[in-house]
C-alpha positions as CSV (number, residue, x, y, z in Angstrom):
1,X,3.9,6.7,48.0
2,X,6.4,3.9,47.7
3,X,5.2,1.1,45.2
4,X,5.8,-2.1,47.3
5,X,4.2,-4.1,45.0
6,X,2.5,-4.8,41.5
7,X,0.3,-7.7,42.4
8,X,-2.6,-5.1,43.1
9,X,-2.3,-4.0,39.1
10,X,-2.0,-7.5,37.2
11,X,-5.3,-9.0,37.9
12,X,-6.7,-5.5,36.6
13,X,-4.4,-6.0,32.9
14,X,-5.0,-9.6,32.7
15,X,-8.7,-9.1,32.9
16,X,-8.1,-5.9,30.2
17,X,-6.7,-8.1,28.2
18,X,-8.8,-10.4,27.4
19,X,-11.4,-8.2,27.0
20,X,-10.0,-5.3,25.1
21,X,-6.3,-6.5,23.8
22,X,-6.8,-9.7,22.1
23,X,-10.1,-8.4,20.2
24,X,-8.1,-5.5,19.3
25,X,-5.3,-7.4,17.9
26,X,-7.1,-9.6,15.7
27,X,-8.6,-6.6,14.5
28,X,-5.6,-5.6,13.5
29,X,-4.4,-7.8,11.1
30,X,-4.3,-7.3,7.5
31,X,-3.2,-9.8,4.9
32,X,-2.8,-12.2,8.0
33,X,-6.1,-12.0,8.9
34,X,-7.0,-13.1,5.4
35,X,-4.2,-16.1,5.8
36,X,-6.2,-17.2,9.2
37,X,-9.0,-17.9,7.3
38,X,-7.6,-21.0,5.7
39,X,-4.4,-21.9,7.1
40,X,-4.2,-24.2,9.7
41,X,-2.9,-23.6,13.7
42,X,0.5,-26.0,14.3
43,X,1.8,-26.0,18.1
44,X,5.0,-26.1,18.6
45,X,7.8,-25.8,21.0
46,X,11.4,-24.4,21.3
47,X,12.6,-27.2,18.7
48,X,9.7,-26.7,16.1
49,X,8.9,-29.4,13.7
50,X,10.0,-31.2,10.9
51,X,7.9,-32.2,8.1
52,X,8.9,-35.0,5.3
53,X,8.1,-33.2,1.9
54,X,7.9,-36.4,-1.3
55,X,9.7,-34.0,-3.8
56,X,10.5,-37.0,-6.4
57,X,7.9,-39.7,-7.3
58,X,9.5,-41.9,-10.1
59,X,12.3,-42.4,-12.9
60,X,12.4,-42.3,-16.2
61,X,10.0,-45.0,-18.4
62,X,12.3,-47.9,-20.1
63,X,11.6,-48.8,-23.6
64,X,12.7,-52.4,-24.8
65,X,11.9,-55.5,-27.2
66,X,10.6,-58.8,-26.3
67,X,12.0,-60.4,-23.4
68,X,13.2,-57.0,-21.9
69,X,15.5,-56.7,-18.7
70,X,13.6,-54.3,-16.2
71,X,14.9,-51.2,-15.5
72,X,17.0,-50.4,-12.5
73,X,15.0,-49.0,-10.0
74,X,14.9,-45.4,-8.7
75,X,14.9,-44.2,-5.3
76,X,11.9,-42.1,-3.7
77,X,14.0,-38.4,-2.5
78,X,12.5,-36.9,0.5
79,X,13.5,-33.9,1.9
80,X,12.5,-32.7,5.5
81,X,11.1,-29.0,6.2
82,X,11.6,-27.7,9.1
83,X,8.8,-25.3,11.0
84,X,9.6,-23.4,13.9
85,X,8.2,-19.9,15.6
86,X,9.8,-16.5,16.0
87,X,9.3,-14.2,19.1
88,X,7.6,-10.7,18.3
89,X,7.4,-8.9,21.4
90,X,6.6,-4.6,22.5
91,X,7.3,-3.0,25.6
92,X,5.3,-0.4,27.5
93,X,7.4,1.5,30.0
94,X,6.2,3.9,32.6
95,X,7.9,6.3,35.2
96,X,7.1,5.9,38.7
97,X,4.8,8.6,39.4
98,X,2.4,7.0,36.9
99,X,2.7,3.6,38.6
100,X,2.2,5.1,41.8
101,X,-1.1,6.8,40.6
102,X,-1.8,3.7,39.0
103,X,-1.9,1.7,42.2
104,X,-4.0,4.5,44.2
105,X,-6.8,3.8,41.2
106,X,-5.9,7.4,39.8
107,X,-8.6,7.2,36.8
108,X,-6.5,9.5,34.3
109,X,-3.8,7.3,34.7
110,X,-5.8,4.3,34.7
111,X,-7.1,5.6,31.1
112,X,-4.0,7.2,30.1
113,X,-1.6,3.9,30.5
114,X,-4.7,1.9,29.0
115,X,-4.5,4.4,25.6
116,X,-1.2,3.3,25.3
117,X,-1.5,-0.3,25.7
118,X,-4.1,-0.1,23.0
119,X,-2.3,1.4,20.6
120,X,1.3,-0.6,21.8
121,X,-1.0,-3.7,21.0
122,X,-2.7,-2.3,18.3
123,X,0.9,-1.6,16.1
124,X,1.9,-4.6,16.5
125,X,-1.0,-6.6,14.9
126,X,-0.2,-4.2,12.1
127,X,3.6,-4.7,12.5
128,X,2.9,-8.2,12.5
129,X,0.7,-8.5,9.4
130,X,3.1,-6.7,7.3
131,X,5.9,-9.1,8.3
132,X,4.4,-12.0,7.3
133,X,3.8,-9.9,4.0
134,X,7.2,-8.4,3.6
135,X,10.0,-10.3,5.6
136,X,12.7,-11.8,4.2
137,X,13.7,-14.5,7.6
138,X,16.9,-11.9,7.7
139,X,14.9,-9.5,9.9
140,X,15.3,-6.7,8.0
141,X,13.3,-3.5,8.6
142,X,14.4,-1.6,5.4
143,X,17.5,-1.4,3.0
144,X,19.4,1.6,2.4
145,X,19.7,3.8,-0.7
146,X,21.9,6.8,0.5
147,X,23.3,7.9,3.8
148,X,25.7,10.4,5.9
149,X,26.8,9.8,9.4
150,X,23.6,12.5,10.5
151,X,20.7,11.2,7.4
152,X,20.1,7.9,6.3
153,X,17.5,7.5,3.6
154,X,15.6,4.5,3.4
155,X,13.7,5.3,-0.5
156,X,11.7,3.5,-3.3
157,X,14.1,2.7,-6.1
158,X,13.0,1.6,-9.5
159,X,11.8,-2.0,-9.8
160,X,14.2,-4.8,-9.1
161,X,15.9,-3.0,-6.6
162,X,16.3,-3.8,-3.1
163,X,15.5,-0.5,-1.4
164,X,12.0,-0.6,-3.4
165,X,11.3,-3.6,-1.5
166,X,11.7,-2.2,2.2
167,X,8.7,0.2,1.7
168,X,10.8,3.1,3.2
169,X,11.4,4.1,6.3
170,X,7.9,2.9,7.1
171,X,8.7,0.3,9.6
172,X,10.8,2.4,11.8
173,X,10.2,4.1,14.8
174,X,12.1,6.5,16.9
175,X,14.3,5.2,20.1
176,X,14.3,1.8,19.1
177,X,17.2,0.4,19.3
178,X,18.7,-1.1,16.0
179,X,21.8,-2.4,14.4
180,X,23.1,-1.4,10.5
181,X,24.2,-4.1,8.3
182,X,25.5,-5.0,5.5
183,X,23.7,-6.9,3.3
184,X,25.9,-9.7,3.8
185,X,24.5,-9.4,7.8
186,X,28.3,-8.2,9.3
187,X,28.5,-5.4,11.2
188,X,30.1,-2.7,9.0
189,X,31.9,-0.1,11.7
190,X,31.0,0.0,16.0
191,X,28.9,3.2,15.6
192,X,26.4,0.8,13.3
193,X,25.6,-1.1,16.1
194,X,23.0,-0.4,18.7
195,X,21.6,2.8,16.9
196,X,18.5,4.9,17.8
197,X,16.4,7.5,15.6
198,X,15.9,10.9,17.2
199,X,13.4,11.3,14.2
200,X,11.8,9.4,11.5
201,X,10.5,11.2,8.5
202,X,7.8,9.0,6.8
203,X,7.2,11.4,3.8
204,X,10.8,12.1,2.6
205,X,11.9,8.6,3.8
206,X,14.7,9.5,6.3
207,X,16.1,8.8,9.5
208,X,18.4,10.9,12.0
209,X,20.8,9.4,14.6
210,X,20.6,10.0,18.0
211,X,23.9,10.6,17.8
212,X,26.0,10.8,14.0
213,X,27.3,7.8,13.5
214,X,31.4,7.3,13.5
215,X,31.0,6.3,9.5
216,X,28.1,6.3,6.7
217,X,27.0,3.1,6.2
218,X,27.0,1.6,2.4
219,X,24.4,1.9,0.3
220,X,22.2,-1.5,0.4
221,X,22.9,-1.7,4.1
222,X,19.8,-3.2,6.2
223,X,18.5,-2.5,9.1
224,X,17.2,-4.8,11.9
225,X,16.1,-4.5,15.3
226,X,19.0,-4.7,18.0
227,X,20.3,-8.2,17.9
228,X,17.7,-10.0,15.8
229,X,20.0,-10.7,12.3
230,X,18.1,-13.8,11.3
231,X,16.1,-14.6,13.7
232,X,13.2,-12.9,11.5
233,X,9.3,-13.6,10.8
234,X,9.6,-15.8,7.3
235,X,6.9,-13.9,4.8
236,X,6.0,-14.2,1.8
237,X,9.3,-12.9,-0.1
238,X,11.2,-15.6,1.8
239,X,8.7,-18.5,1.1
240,X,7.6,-17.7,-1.9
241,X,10.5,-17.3,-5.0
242,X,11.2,-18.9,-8.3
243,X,15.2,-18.2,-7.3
244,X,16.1,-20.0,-4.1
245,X,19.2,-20.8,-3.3
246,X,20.9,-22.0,-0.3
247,X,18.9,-23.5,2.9
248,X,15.5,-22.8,2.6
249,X,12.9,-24.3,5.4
250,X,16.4,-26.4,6.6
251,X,17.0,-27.5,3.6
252,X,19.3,-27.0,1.0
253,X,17.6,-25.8,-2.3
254,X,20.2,-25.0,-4.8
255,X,19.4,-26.8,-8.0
256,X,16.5,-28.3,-6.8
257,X,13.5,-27.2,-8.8
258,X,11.4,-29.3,-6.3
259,X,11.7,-26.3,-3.8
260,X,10.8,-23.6,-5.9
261,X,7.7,-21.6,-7.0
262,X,6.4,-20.5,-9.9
263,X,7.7,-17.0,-10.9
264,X,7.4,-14.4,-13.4
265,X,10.1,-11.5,-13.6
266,X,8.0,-8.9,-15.6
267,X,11.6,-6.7,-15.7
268,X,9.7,-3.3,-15.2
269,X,6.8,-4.2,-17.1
270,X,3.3,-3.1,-16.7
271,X,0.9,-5.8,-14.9
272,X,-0.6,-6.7,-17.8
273,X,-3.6,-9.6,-19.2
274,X,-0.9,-11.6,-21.0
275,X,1.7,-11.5,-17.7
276,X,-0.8,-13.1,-15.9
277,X,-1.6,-15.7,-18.8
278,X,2.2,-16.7,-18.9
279,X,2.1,-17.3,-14.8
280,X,-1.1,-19.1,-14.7
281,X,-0.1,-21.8,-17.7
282,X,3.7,-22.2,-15.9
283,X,1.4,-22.7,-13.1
284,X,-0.7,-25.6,-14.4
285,X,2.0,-27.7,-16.1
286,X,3.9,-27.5,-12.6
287,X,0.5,-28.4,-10.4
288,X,-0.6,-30.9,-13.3
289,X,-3.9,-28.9,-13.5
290,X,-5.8,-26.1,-12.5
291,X,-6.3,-24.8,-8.6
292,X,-8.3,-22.1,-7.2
293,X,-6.2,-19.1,-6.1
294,X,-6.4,-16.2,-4.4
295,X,-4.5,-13.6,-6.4
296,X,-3.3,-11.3,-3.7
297,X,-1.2,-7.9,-4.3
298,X,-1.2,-4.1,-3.2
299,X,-3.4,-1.6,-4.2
300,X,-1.4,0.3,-7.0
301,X,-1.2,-3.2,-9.2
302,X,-4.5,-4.4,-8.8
303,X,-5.6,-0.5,-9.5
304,X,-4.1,-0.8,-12.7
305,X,-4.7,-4.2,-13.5
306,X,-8.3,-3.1,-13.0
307,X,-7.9,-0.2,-15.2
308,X,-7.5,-2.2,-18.3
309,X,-11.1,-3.3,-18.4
310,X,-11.9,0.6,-18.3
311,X,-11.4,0.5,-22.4
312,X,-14.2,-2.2,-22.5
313,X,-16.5,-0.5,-20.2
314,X,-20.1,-0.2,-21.8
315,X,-22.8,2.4,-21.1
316,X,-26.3,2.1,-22.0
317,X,-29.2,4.9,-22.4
318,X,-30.4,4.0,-18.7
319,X,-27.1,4.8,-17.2
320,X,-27.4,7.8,-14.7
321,X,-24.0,8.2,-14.1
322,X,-20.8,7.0,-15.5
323,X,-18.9,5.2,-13.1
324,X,-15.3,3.5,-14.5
325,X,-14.4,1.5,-11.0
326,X,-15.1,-2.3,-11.1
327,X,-16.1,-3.2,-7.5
328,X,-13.8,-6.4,-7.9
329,X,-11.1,-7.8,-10.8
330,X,-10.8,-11.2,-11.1
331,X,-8.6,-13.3,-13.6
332,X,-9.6,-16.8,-14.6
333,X,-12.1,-16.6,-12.0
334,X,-9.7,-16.2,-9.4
335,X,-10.4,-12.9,-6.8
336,X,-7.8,-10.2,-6.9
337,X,-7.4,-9.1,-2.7
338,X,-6.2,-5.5,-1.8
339,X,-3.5,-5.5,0.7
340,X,-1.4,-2.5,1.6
341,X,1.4,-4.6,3.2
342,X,2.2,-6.5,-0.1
343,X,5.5,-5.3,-2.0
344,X,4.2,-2.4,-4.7
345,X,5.9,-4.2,-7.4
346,X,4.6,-7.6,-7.3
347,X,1.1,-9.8,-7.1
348,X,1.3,-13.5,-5.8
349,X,-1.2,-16.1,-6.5
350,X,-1.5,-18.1,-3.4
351,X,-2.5,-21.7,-2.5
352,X,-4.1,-20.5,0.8
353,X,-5.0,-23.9,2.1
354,X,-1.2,-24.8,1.7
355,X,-0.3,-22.4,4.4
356,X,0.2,-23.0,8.0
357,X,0.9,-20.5,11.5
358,X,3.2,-22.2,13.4
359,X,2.8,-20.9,16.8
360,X,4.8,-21.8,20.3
361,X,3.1,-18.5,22.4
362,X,-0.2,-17.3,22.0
363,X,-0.2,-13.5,21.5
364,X,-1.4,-11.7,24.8
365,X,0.4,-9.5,27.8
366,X,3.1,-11.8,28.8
367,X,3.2,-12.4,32.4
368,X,5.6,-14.5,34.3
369,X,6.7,-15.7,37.9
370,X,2.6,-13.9,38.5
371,X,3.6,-10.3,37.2
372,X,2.2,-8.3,34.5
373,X,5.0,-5.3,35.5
374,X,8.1,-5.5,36.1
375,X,10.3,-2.7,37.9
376,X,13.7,-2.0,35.8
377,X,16.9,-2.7,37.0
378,X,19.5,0.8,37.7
379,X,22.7,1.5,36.7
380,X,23.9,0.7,40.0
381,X,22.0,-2.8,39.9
382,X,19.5,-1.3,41.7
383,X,15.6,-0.6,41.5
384,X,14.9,2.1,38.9
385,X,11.8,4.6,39.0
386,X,10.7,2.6,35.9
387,X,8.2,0.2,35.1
388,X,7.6,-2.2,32.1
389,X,4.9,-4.9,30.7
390,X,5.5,-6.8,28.1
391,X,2.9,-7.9,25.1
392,X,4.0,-10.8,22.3
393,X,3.8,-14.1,21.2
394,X,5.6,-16.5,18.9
395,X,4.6,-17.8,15.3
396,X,6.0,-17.9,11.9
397,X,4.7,-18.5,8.5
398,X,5.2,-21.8,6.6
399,X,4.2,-24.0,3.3
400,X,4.5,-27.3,2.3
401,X,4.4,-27.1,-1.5
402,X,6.1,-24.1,-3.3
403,X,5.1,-25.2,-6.5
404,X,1.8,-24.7,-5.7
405,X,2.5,-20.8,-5.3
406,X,2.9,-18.0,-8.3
407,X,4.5,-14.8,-8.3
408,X,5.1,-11.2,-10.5
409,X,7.9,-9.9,-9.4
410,X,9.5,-6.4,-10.6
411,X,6.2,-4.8,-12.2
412,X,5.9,-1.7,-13.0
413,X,5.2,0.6,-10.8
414,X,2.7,3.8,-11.2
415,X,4.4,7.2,-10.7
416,X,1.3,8.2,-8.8
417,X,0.7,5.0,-6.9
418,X,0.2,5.3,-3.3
419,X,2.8,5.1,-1.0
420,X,3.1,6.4,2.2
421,X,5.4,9.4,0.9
422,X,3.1,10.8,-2.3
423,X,-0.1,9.8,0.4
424,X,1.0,12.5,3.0
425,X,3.4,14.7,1.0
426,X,2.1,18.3,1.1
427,X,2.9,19.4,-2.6
């Protein structure tokens, strides 16, 4: 049966998404879901927005005798933020025999296709949450620590280096198509550039090339899906740094302590009482005074953060059991949040209600000209037994005062911590 058209399917989709793909993809969310709670929803278009941030307030006080001259006035400094969202976007494709079944009603297909929908949509809410966790605004899926032209290895490294930042090979997939570069963002050699994995190995932290590559790439190479250098979600790592240089939100930042946060580089250290006693009073001569904070880091440091109250743990005559877990750590009164997607070496202490989503396209199946599906084009600029729906939206991240934000960067990390490698690692 020839497929003559697709209108008979995208009423079908449209209704399945709003009841089963939007629900699901809220559900979805990790840290970002915790974000949502307080941040507030900007619109935007292509252009995005600019914000006027009051970074300066006054001059020096001028001392005199009687009869004084007044000081020379100072000018107010204003610098101008600028917000704007990203496209994040997955594709479902399908041959033709399964759109043909499709449009007959064929229930196993009908499920089948929906499965993978679900789950399309479903690792991208994840995808998502862990970008506005872990991305940098370069786009970068991971960094590399070792490589041939047949094995790259994308591995944890010891604190303060870049690869243990990328969290492995865990955000790549195979037959996506992605460009190596160097960490400068140039294109290193030709055979770096429009790559594809044959495998990725998520215990060992490795990738294999579809096909070897002409040259090994350098070591602290990223990675970054075909064609998107830049043009990357801007997390937490990117808004959020006591060391910013360059532009930053549009503007430029370099000595100008206005524009940065609060930061502690704990240089391998364990997380300990005292690190956290160090951020928090940097913390309240730069806000002027206290805030309430939601401390917010991945399991392993709050794990062992929470394992130093183990040593002041009391029992009594009518305990039946001994139990050493705290349900919850707190410091200063201020909630410690588990979140896989954070960086394992770090906690932040987070301002939530300074945060904003800055979104130009809801999230949903993205359907234009009236079609849901959309028949691929052949070599020959012809029709191709293929099929294709799209899902997406656009949004970013943004703040408006990075003082107002904290930071441990480089802690320590546990040998036995979990990671996605020791998790599922057989030995």
């Amino acid at each position: 049966m020839a497929v003559q058209s697709t209108t008979i399917l995208d009423p079908l989709f449209r209704q399945y998404d709003d009841k089963k793909l939007k629900p699901l993809f809220a559900r979805s969310d990790g840290f970002l879901k915790e974000i949502k709670k307080f941040a507030s929803v900007v619109n935007v278009n292509q252009k995005g927005k600019v914000d006027t941030n009051h970074i300066r307030t006054h001059a020096g006080t001028s001392f005199s005798g009687p009869a004084p001259d007044y000081p020379v006035g100072a000018s107010f400094v204003f610098d101008q933020y600028h917000k704007y969202a990203v496209n994040q976007t997955r594709t479902l494709q399908i041959d033709d025999m399964t759109f043909d079944d499709l449009q007959r009603g064929g229930e196993n297909s009908l499920w089948s296709v929906g499965q993978m929908i679900q789950e399309l949509v479903a690792s991208l809410g994840e995808d998502r949450s862990q970008h506005f966790a872990q991305a940098n605004g370069t786009g970068a899926k991971a960094t590399l620590t070792g490589s041939s032209t047949t094995t790259l290895l994308y591995g944890y490294t010891a604190p303060g280096g870049a690869a243990h930042k990328s969290h492995g090979t865990q955000q790549l997939y195979p037959d996506v198509v992605y460009d190596i570069l160097t960490s400068a963002g140039a294109l290193a050699h030709a055979s770096h550039e429009n790559v594809t994995f044959s495998s990725v190995d998520y215990v060992n932290n490795t990738a294999t090339p579809s096909s070897a590559l002409g040259a090994a790439p350098a070591n602290n190479s990223i990675i970054v899906t075909a064609n998107s250098y830049n043009y990357g979600v801007r997390g937490l790592p990117y808004l959020i740094s006591g060391t910013k240089t360059g532009m930053w939100q549009g503007v430029s930042v370099t000595n100008k302590p206005e524009h940065q946060s609060v930061h502690i580089d704990a240089g391998g250290a364990a997380i300990s009482v005292a690190l956290h006693q160090k951020l928090a009073s940097k913390m309240k001569i730069r806000n002027r005074g206290k805030a309430t904070y939601k401390i917010v880091g991945p399991p392993n440091q709050n794990d062992s953060y929470r394992a130093i109250g183990w040593n002041f743990r009391r029992f009594t005559s009518a305990d039946k059991a001994m139990d050493l877990e705290f349900d919850e750590s707190r410091y200063s009164g201020n909630p410690f949040m588990d979140f896989f997607e954070i960086d394992t070496d770090r906690q932040y202490v987070l301002d939530m209600a300074d945060f904003e989503i800055v979104q130009q396209k809801e999230f949903g199946i993205i359907s234009r000209n009236g079609q849901v599906w959309k028949e691929q084009v052949g070599a020959n600029s012809t029709g191709k037994g293929s099929y294709y729906m799209n899902y997406g939206g656009a949004d970013n991240l943004y703040i408006m005062t990075p003082k107002a934000h904290g930071v441990l960067l480089n802690l320590e990390v546990p040998s036995d911590s979990a990671t996605v490698a020791n998790v599922f690692a057989t030995s």
